[in-house]
N, C-alpha and C positions, 0 to 999 in steps of 0.2 A: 168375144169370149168373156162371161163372166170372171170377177176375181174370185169367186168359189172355187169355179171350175178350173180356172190356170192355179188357185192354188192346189187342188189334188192333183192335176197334172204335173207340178214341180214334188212335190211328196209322192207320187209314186214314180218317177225318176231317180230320186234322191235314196229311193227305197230298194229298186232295181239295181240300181251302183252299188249299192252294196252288200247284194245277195252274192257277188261270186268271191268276197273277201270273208264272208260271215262261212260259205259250202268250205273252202280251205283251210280256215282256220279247223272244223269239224271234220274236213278229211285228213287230216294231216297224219302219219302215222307213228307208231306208238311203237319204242323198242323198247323191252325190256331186255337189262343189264344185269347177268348171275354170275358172277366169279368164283372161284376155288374159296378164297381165303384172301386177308389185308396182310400181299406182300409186294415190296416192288414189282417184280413183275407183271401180275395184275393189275398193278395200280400206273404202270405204264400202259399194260392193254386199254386201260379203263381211259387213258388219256386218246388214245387211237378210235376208240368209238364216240370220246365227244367230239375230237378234231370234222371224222365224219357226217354226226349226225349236223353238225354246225354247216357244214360243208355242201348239205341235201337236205334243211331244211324239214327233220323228224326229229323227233322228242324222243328222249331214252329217259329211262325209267331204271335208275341204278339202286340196287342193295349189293351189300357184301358180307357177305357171313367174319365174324370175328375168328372161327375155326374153322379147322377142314373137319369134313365131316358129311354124311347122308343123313343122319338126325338134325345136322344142324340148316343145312342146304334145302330137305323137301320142304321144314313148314315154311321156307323163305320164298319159295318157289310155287305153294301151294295158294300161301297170303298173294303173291303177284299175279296168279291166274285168276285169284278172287277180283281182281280190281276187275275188271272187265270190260279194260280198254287197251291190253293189249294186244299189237296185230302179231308180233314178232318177240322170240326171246332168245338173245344169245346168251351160254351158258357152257361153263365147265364142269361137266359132271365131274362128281367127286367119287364116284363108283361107276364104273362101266356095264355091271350090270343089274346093281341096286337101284341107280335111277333112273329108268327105262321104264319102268312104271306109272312115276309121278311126271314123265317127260313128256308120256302118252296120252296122260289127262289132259297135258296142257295142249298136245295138238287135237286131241278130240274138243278142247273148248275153244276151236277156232286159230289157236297160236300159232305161226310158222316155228320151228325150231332150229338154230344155229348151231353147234358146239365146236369151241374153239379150247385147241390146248390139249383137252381130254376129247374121250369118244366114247361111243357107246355100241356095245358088243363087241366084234373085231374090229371096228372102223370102217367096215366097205358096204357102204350104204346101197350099193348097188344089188350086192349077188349075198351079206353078211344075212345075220341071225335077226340083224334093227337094218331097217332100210326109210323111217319115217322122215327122219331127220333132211334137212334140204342139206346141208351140208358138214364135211368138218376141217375147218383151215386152221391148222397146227403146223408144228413139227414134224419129220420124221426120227419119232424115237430112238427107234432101235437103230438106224443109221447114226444118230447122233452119240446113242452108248459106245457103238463100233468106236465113233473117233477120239472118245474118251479114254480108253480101251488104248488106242496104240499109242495117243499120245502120254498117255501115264507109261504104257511100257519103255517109253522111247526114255522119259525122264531117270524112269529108274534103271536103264541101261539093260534091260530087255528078259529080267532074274528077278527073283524075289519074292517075298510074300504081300498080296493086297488087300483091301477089305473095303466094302462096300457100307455106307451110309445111307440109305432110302429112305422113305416117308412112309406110304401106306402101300400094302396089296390091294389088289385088285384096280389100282388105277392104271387107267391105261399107257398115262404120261409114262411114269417113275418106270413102271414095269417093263416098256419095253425099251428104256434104257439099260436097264439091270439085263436083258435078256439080250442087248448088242453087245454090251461089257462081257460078258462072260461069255460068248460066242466066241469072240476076237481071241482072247486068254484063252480058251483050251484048243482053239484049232490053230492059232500062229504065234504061241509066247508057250511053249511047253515048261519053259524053266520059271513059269509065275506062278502061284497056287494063291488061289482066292479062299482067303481063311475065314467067309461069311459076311453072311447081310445081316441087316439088323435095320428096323420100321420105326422111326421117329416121332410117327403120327403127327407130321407136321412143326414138331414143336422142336425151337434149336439146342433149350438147356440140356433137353432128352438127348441130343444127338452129341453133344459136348460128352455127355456123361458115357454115352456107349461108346464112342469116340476113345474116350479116356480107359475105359473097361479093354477095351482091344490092347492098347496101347502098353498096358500093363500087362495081359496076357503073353501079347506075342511081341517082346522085347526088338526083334530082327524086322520089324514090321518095315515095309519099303515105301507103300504110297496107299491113298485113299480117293477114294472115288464119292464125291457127293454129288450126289442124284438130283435136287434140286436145291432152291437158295439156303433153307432152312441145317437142309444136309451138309452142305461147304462150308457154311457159316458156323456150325458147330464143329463140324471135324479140324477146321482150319483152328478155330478156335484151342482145340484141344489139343492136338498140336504143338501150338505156340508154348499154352500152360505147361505142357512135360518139357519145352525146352529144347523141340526136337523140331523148330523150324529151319527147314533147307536139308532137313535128314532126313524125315516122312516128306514124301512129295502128295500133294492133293491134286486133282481135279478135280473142277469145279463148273456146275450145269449153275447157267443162270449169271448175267455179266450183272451183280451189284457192286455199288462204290464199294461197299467192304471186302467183294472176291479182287477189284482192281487193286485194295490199295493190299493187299495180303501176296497177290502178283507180286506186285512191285518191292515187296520185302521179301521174298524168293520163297514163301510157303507156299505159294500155290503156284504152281507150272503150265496151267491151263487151262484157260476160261474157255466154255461154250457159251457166246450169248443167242437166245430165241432172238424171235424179232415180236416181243407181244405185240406194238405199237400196229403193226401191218396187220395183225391178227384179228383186231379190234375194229381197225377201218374197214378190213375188206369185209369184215362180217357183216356191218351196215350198209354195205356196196351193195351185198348179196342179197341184206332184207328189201332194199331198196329196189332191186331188181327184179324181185320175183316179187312183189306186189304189182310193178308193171307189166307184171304177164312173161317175163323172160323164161323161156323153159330150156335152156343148153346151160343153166351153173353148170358148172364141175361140180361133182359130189364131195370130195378131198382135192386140197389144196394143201400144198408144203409149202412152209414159208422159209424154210433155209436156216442156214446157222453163220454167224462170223466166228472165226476161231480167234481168240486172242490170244497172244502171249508176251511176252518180254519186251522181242523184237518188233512188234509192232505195235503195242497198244498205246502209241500215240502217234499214229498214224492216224489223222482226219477221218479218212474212210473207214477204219475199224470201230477208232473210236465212239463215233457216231451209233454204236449199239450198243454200248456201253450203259445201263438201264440209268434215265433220267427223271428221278421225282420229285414234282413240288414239294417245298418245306410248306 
C-alpha cells in the first residue's frame, strides 16, 4: 500500500469517527423556556427545567419577561419562534385565551407546545375549545383555592368578613383559585361574606396599597386571601403596616422565604406551596418524550400542593417546598 493511499485511508477513518459526534451535536434538541414573569416561583420552575435539560442532554433557551403581561409575553415569544431552532417551548401563558393565537404560530412553525402553571382555554386539551398543546402540568387551581378557602375559615374561627387579593383576570392560574375560594365560602362558611376582589396586575406595591384601601374600608375585616406570591406579599405586608398582625389572618398561595418568615411571626396562617421545581422538569421529560415518538403523555398533569403551617413548617419533608432561590 502506498503512503498516499494509507494516508487517505487514515483521514477518512479519522473523518468517519467523527461524523456521529458532529450528527448529535446538530440533533440535539432545542427548548425554549417562557415564564409568566421574574418571581420566585418561576425562577424555581426555571431551576427544574435546567436540572432536566442537564439531566437529558437538550439545550433550553430561556427568556423572561420583566412583567406580566400579553403585550409583554407575545413579542418575547414571537422573537423565539423567529430563531428557528426551536423544536419545543414550554410556556406560561399570561392570558388563556389571548395567547392562543401567537401559541399557534408557534406550532404551525414546527414548535411542540408545553404550558405549565397557566393554560389555555379551559385546560382539557382533549375534548376543550385548544386541544394543540401536547400538554399542561400545573396545579389544580380551583382545588387549591378550596383549601385556601377552609383553612382561612378555620383561622378566623369560621365568621367573618374576607377579601381577596388577585393578580390578573382571565388567567387561568389566579382565577380558578378565586373561583374554589369563593365556592367553599358560600356553600360551607355561611357566616363569612367576601367583601371583594381586587387585580394587582402582578405588581406587590398595588397590592399593599389595595390591601390597605380594604383595611380602612372595612375596619372588622377578618382574613385575606392572596392569590399568588405578589398578592400575599403585599396583603401581608399591609397588614403588618396598619398593625393589625395576628388580627387579619392571611393566606397565602405560593411558599416564598417572605410568606415563611410572616408564618412564622403569626401574619400569615397558611401557606400553599406549588411544586414549580417538578413543573419545569417534567415539562422537559415531556418534550423529551414526545420527540422520541412517545404518543400516551397525559394531556394534564397535577403536580399537587404542600400545605404549610406553624405546626409543621420545619418539618424536613414540608420544608423542602418551601421555594429555594439562588442569590
Amino acid at each position: 500500500m502506498s503512503k498516499r493511499l494509507a494516508l487517505v485511508l487514515v483521514t477518512t477513518l479519522v473523518l468517519a469517527s467523527a461524523l456521529p459526534a458532529v450528527t448529535a451535536q446538530d440533533d440535539t434538541l432545542v427548548i425554549g423556556f417562557l415564564p409568566g414573569v421574574v418571581d420566585p416561583f418561576y425562577q424555581v420552575m426555571q431551576l427544574g427545567v435546567e436540572a432536566a435539560a442537564e439531566d437529558m442532554g437538550v439545550e433550553v433557551v430561556t427568556q423572561i419577561p420583566p412583567t406580566w403581561g400579553v403585550e409583554v409575553q407575545t413579542p418575547i415569544l414571537d422573537a423565539m419562534v423567529a430563531r428557528g431552532d426551536l423544536d419545543y417551548i414550554i410556556i406560561a401563558p399570561t392570558d388563556k385565551d389571548q395567547m392562543v393565537g401567537p401559541l399557534e404560530a408557534a406550532r404551525d412553525a414546527g414548535i411542540g407546545v408545553i404550558t405549565v402553571d397557566t393554560f389555555l382555554g379551559d385546560g382539557d386539551y382533549v375534548n376543550g375549545p385548544v386541544t394543540f398543546p401536547i400538554s399542561y402540568i400545573g396545579s389544580d387551581n380551583v382545588e387549591g383555592g378550596r383549601i385556601a378557602a377552609r383553612g382561612l375559615a378555620e383561622a378566623i374561627g369560621g365568621e367573618g368578613r374576607v377579601y381577596i387579593n388577585s393578580t390578573n383576570p382571565n388567567v387561568s392560574s389566579v382565577e380558578g383559585r378565586v373561583i374554589g375560594f369563593t365556592e367553599v365560602m358560600e356553600n360551607e362558611y355561611p357566616d363569612i361574606e367576601i367583601v371583594g376582589v381586587d387585580f394587582n396586575l402582578d405588581d406587590m406595591n398595588t397590592a399593599v396599597s389595595q390591601t390597605a384601601a380594604v383595611l380602612e374600608r372595612v375596619p372588622d375585616l377578618a382574613g385575606v386571601f392572596g392569590t399568588n406570591v405578589f398578592s400575599a406579599q403585599g396583603a401581608g405586608t399591609a397588614v403588618i403596616n396598619a398593625g393589625l398582625g395576628g388580627e387579619v389572618q392571611v393566606v397565602a398561595y405560593d411558599a416564598t422565604q417572605f410568606a415563611i418568615e410572616q408564618l412564622r411571626e403569626g401574619v400569615i396562617s397558611l401557606v400553599l406551596a406549588q411544586k414549580p421545581f417538578d413543573m419545569g422538569y417534567m415539562a422537559v421529560q415531556f418534550a423529551v418524550a414526545d420527540a422520541a415518538g412517545v404518543t400516551s403523555l397525559p394531556r394534564r398533569v397535577q403536580t399537587g400542593f404542600a400545605i404549610i403551617n406553624i405546626d409543621n413548617v420545619d418539618d424536613p419533608e414540608v420544608a423542602r417546598f418551601i421555594y429555594q432561590v439562588p442569590e
